[in-house]
C-alpha positions as CSV (number, residue, x, y, z in Angstrom):
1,X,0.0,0.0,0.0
2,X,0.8,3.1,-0.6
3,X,0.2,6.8,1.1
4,X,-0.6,10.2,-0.7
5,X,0.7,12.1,2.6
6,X,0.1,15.6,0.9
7,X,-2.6,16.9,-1.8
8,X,-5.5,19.2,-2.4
9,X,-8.2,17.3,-2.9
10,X,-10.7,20.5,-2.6
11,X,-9.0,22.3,-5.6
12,X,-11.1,23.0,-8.5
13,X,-9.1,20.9,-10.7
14,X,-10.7,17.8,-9.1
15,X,-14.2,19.0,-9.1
16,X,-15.3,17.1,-12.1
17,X,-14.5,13.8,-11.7
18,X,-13.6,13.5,-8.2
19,X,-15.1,9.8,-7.8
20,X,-13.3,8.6,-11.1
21,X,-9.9,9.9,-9.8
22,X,-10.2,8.3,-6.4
23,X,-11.0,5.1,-8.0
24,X,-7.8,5.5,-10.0
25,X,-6.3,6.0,-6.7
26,X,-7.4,2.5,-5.3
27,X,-6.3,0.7,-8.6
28,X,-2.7,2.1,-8.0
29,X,-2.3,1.1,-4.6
30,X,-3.1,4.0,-3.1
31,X,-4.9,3.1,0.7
32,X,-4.8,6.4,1.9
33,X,-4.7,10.5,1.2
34,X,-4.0,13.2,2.9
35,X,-5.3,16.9,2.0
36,X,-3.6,19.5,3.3
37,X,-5.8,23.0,4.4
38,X,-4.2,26.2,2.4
39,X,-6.8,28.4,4.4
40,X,-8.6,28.0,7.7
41,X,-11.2,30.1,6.8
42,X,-12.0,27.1,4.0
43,X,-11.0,24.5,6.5
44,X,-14.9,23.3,6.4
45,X,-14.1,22.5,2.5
46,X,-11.4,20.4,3.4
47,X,-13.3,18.7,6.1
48,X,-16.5,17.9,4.1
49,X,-14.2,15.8,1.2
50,X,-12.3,14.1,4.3
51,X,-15.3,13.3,6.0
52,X,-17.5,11.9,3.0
53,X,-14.6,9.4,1.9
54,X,-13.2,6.7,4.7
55,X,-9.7,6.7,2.9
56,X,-8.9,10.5,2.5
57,X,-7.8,12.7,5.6
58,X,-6.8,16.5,6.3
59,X,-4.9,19.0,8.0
60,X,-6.1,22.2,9.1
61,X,-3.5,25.7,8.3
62,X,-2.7,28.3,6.5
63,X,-0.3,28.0,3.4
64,X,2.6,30.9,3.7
65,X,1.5,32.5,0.0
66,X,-1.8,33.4,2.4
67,X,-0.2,34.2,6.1
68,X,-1.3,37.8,5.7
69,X,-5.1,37.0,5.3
70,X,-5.2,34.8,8.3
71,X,-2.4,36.4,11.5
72,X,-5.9,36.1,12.9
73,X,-6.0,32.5,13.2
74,X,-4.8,32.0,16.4
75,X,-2.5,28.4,17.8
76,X,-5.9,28.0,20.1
77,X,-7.8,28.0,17.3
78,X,-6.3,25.5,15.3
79,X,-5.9,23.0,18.5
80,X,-9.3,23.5,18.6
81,X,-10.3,22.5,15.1
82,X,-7.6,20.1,15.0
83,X,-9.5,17.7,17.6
84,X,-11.7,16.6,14.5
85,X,-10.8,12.8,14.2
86,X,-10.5,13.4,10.6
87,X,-7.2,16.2,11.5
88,X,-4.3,14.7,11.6
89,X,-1.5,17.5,10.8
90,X,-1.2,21.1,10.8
91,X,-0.2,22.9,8.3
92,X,1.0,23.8,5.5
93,X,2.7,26.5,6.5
94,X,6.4,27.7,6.1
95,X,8.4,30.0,4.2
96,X,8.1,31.1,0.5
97,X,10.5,33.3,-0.8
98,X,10.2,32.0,-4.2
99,X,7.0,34.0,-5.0
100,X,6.7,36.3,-1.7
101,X,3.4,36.6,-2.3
102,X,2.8,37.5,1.6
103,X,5.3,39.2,3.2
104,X,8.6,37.3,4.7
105,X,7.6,38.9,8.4
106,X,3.7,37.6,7.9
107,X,5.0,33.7,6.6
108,X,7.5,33.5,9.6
109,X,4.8,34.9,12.2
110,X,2.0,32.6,10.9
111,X,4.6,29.7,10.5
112,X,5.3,30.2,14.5
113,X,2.0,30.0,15.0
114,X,1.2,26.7,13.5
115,X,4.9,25.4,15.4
116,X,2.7,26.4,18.2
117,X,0.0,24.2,17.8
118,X,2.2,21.2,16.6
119,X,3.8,21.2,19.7
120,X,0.7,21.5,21.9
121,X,-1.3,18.8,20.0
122,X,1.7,16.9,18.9
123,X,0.3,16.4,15.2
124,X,2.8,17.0,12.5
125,X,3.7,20.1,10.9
126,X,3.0,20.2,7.2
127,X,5.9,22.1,6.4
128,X,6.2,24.5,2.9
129,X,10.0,25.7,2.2
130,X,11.6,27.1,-0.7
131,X,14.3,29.4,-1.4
132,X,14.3,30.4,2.3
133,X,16.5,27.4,3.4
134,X,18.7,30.0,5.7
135,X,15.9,31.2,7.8
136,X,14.1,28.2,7.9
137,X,16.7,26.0,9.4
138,X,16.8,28.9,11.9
139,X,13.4,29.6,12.8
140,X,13.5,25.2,13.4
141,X,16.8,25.4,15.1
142,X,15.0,28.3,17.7
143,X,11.8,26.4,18.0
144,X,13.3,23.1,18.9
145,X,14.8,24.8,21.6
146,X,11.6,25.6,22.9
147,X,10.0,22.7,22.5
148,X,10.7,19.8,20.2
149,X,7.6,19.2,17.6
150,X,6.7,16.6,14.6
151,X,7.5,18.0,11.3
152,X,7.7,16.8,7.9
153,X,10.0,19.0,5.4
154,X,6.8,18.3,2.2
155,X,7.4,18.3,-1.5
156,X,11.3,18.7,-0.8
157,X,13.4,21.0,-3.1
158,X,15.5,22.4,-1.2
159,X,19.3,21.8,-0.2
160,X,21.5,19.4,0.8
161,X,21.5,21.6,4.0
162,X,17.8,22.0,5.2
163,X,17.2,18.7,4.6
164,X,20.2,17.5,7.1
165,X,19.0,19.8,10.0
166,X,15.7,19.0,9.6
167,X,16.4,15.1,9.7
168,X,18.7,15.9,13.2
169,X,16.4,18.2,14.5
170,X,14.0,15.2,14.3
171,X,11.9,16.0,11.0
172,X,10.7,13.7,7.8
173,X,11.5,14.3,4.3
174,X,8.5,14.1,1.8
175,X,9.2,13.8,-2.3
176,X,6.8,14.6,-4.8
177,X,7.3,14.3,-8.6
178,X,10.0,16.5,-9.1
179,X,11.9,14.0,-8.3
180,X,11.1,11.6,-10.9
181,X,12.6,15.0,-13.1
182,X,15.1,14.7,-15.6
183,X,17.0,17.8,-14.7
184,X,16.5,16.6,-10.7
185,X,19.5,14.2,-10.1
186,X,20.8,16.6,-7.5
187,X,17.4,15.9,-5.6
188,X,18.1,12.1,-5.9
189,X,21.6,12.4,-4.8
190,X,19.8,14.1,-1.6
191,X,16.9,11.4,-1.1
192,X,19.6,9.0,-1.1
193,X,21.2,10.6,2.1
194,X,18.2,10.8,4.3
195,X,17.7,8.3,6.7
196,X,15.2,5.4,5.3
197,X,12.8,5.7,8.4
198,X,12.3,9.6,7.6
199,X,11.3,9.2,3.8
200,X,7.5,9.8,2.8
201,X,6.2,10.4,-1.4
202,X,3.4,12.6,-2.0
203,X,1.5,14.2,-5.0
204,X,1.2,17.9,-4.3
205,X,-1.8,16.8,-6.6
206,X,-2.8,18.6,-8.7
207,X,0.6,20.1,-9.2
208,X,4.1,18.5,-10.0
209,X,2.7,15.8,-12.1
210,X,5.6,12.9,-12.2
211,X,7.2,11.2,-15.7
212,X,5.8,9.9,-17.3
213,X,2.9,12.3,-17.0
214,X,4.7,16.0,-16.5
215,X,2.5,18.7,-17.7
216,X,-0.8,17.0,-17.0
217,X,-2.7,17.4,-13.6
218,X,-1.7,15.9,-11.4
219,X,-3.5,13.2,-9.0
220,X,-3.0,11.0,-6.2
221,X,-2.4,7.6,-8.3
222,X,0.5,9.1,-9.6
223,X,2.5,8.6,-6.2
224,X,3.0,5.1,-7.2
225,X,5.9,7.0,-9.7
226,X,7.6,9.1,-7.3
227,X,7.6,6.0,-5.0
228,X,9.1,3.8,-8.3
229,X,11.8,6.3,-8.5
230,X,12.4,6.9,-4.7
231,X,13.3,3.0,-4.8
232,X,15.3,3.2,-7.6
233,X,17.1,6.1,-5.3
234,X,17.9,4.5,-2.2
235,X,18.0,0.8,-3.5
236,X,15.0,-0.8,-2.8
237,X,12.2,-3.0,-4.6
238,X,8.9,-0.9,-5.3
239,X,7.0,-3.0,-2.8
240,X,9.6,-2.3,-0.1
241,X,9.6,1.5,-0.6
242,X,5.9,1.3,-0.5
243,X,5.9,-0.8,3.1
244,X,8.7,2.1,4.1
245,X,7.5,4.7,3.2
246,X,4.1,3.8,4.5
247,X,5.2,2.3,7.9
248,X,6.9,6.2,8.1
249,X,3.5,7.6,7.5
250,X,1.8,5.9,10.1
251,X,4.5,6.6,12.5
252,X,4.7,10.1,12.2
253,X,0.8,10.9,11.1
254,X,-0.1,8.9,14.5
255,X,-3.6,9.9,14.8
256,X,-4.1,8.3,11.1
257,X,-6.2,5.3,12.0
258,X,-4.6,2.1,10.2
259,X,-8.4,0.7,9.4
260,X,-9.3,4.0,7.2
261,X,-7.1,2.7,4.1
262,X,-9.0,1.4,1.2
263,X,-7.3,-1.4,-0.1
């Protein structure tokens, strides 16, 4: 079996065929899916898909490109929404200095936040980096100090660096399907470094379509490639990455029930 541990189910891109899709899913392999909350203030969205399907659950946070609408949303606020059974991460939330499309001081305030209620509830923290490797592996560095919290480093395209200190600061290291890429050796060589028990594969459906299907949407059956060429990374059969990487799900997701995978 194998895990979709991040994508947007509630996007519009899946609005059409949503049942044909998830059947797709099931025919890969695919037991479970996770998708993530880009805005709390459309967490009930993101709740509704996860609670009308047994196999699919969600996160509740706000995605850095939107920390500026939402320094309202408080760490109380989403402990408190994130006792739904159906929440099991918080997040996304990070850093984005890629497209700044908040401001840097708005991401890293709203990214504290969410640490915030990661630590309290002890639910992972779906976390979004790129091109802000620096101040992430310090804002990580501070906040384990305070308190060490669950964290997975999601849809990894950063350095060599970021994805060391997040690995010793205690963090998992998701791929999506850049690294099935061409040009994205340099991402391979880094998969190949991080510890086996800290590995997960994700979509980022319905972006970051893997070969052999770049440049269409994305969806959660295509995992099974990313997974295909995460094995081919670190050495392993497809059916052993799958058990890894799924066994690293369940151990880091915790309050994923085992019995909600479709198989």
């Amino acid at each position: 079996m194998l895990v979709d541990s991040h994508c947007h189910l509630d996007f519009p891109d899946f609005d059409e065929d949503r049942a044909a899709f998830m059947e797709r899913a099931r025919e890969a392999g695919v037991g479970l899916m996770v998708t993530i909350s880009t805005r709390v203030r459309q967490f009930d969205r993101i709740l509704a898909i996860a609670e009308a399907n047994d196999n699919v659950l969600c996160s509740v946070g706000t995605h850095p490109h939107n920390a500026d609408e939402e320094l309202d949303v408080s760490a109380e606020e989403l402990v408190r929404l994130a006792q739904h059974p159906k929440v099991v991460a918080i997040g996304e939330a990070g850093l984005d200095y890629f497209y700044d499309k908040a401001p840097r001081e708005a991401q890293a305030q709203g990214f504290r936040t969410h640490i915030a209620a990661a630590r309290e509830t002890g639910l992972p923290l779906v976390i979004h980096a790129r091109n802000a490797d620096d101040d992430m592996i310090a804002i990580l560095r501070e906040e384990t100090d305070r308190g060490a919290f669950p964290f997975i480093l999601h849809c990894f395209s950063s350095g060599a660096g970021l994805a060391k200190a997040g690995v010793e600061l205690g963090g998992y290291v998701s791929f999506s399907g850049i690294l099935t890429f061409r040009n994205s050796q340099a991402l391979r060589d880094i998969a190949a470094t991080v510890p086996h028990d800290r590995l997960l594969v994700e979509t980022d459906a319905p972006y970051l379509a893997p070969v052999p299907n770049r440049g269409k949407r994305n969806e959660p059956a295509f995992v099974a490639h990313t997974a295909h060429v995460l094995a081919e990374t670190i050495g392993l059969s497809d059916a052993e990455t799958a058990d890894l990487t799924t066994e690293n799900f369940f151990r880091l997701f915790k309050k994923a029930p085992r019995d909600a995978a479709a198989r």
